[in-house]
Short mmCIF file of the C-alpha atoms (twelve columns), coordinates in Angstrom:
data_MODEL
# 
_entry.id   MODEL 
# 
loop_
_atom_site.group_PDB 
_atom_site.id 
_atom_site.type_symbol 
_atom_site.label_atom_id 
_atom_site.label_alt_id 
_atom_site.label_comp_id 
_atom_site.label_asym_id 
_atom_site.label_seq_id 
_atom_site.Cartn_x 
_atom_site.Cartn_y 
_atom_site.Cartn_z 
_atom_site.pdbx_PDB_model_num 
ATOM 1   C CA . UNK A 1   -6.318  -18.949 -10.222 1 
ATOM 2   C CA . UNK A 2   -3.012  -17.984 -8.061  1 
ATOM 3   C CA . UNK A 3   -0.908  -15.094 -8.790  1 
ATOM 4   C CA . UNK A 4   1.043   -15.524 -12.483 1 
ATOM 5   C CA . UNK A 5   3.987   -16.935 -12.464 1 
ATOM 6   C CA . UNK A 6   6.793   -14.236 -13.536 1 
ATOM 7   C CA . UNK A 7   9.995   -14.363 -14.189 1 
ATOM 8   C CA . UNK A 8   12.576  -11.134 -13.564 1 
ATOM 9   C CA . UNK A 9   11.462  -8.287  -15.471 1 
ATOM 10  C CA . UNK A 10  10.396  -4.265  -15.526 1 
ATOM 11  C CA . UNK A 11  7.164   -3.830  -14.658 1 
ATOM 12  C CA . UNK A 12  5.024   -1.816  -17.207 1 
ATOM 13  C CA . UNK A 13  1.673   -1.501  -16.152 1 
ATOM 14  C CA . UNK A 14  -0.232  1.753   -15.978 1 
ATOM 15  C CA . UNK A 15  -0.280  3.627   -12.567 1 
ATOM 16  C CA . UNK A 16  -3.992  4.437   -11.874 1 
ATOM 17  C CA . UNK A 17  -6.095  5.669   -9.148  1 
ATOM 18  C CA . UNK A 18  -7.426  3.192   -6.585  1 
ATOM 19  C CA . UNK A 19  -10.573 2.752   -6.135  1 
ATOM 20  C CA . UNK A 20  -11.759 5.105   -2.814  1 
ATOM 21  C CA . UNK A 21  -8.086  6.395   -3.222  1 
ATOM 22  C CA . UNK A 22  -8.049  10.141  -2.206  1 
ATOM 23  C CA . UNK A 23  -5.525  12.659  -4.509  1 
ATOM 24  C CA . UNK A 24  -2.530  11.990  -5.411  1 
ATOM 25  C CA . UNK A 25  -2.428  8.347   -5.037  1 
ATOM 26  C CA . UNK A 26  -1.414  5.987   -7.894  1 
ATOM 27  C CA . UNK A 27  -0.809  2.104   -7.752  1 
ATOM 28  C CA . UNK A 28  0.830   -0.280  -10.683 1 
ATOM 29  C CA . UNK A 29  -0.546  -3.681  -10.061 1 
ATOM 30  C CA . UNK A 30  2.573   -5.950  -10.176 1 
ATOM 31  C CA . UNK A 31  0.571   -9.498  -9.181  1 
ATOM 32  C CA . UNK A 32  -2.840  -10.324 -8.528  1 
ATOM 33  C CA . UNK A 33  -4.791  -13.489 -7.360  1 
ATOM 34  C CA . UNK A 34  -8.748  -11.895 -6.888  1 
ATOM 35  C CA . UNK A 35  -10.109 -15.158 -6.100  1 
ATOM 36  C CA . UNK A 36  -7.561  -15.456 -2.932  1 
ATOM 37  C CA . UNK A 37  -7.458  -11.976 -2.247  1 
ATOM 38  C CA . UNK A 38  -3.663  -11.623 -2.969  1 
ATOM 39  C CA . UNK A 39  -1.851  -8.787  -4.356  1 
ATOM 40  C CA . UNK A 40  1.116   -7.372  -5.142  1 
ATOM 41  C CA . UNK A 41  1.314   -3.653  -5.577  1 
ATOM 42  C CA . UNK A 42  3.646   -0.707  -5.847  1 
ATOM 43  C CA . UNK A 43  1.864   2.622   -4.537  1 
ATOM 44  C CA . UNK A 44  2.843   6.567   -4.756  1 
ATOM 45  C CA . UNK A 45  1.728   8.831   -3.370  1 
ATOM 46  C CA . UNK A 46  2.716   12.703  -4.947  1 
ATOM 47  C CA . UNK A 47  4.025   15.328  -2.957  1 
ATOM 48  C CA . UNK A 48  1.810   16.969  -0.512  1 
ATOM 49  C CA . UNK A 49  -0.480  13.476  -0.300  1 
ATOM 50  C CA . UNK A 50  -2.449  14.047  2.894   1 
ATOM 51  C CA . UNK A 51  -5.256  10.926  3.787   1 
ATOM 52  C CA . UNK A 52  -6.436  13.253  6.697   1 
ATOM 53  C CA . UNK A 53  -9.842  12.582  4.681   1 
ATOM 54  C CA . UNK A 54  -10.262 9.538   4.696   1 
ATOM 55  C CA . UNK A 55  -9.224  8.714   8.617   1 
ATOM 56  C CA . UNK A 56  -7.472  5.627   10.188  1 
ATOM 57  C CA . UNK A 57  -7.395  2.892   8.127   1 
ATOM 58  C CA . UNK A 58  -8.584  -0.863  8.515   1 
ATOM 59  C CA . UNK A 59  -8.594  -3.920  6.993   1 
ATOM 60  C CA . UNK A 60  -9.731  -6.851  6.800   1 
ATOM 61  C CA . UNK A 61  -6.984  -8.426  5.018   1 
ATOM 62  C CA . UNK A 62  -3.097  -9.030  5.894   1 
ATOM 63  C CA . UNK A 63  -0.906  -6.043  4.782   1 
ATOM 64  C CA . UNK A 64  2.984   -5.683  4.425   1 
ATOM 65  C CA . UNK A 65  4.380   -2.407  3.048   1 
ATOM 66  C CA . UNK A 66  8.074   -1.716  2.064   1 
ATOM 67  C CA . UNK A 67  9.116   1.831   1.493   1 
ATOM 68  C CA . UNK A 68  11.090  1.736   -1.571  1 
ATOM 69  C CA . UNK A 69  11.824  5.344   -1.302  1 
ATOM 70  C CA . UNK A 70  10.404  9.100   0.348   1 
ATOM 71  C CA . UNK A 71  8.857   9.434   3.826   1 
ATOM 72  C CA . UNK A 72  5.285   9.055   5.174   1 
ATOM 73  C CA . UNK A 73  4.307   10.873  8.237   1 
ATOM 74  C CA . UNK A 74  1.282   8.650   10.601  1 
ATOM 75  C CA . UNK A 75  -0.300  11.902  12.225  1 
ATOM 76  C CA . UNK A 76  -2.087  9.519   14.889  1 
ATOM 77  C CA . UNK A 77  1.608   8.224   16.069  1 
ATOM 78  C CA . UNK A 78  3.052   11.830  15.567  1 
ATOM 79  C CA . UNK A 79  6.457   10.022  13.709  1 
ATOM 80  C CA . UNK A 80  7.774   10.047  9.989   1 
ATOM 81  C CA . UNK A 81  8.717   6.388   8.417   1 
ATOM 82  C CA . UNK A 82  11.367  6.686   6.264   1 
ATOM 83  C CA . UNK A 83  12.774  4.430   2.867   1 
ATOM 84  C CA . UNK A 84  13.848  1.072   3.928   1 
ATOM 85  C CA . UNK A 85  11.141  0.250   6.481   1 
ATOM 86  C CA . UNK A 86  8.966   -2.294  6.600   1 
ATOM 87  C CA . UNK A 87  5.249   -2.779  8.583   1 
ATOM 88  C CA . UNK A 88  3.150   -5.542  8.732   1 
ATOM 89  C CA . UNK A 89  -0.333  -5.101  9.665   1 
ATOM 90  C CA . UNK A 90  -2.869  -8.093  10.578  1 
ATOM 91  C CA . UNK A 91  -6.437  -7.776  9.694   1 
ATOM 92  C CA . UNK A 92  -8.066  -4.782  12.100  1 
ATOM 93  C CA . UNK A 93  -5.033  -2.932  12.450  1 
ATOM 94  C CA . UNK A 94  -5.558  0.889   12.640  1 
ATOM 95  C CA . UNK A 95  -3.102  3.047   10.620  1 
ATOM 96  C CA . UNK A 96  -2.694  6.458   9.619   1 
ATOM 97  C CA . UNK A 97  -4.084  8.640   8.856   1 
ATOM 98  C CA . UNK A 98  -1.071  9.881   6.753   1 
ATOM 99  C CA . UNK A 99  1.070   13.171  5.069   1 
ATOM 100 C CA . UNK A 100 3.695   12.863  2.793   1 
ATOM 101 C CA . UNK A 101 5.458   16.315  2.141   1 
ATOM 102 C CA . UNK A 102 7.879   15.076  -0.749  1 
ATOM 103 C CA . UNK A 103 6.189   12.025  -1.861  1 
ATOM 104 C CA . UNK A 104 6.503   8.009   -0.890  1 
ATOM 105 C CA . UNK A 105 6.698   5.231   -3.462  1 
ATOM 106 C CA . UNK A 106 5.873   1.620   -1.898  1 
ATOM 107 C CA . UNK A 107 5.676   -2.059  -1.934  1 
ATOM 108 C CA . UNK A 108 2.511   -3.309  -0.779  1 
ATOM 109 C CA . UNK A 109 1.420   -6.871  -0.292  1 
ATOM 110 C CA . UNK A 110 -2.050  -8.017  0.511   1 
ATOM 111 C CA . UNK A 111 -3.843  -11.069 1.713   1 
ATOM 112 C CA . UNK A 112 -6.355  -12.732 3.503   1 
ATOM 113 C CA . UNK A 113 -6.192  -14.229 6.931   1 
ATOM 114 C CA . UNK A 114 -5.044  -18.213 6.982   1 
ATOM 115 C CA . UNK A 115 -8.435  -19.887 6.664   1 
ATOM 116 C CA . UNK A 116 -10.614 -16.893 5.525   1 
ATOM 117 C CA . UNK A 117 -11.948 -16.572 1.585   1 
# 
């Protein structure tokens, strides 16, 4: 199975908590592929989000994020990432952990390594 094949259109699937997500953190799935390990996700995150919790992130997956609008603040790097920037992360990467005073929405693509799954 590979990611569906869409055509231009408004997206209208439910926002809802992922899994080991901490408060105030929604995603609307926009494309998935679970047998590859691909997706396609916007993510919010509501005013005050703080990951603080939950620590520096890894993965073992690739990971591209676009902020489509709002500001996230890394608290490891001590600097605020604002709408219209972009990050890609290979697999292992540490990020975060994160604030966001007035909220972030993003685009977030996912994937495994070339040659992995």
């Amino acid at each position: 199975m590979s990611k569906p094949e869409l055509e231009f259109h408004l997206p209208d699937g439910q926002w809802s908590t992922p899994v080991g997500a901490g408060p105030g953190v929604e995603e609307r799935v926009l494309a998935d592929d679970p047998e590859r390990g691909c997706r396609t996700v916007l993510v919010r995150w509501a005013p005050g989000t703080d990951t603080s919790a939950q620590g520096v992130a890894r993965h073992d997956f690739w990971e591209e994020v676009y902020l489509v609008e709002g500001a996230l603040h890394d608290l490891t790097l001590g600097r605020t990432f604002t709408a219209g920037m972009y990050a890609c992360r290979p697999p292992g990467m540490p990020h975060g952990p994160w604030t966001s005073r007035d909220g972030v929405t993003m685009l977030v693509i996912t994937y495994p390594e070339p040659g992995r799954r």
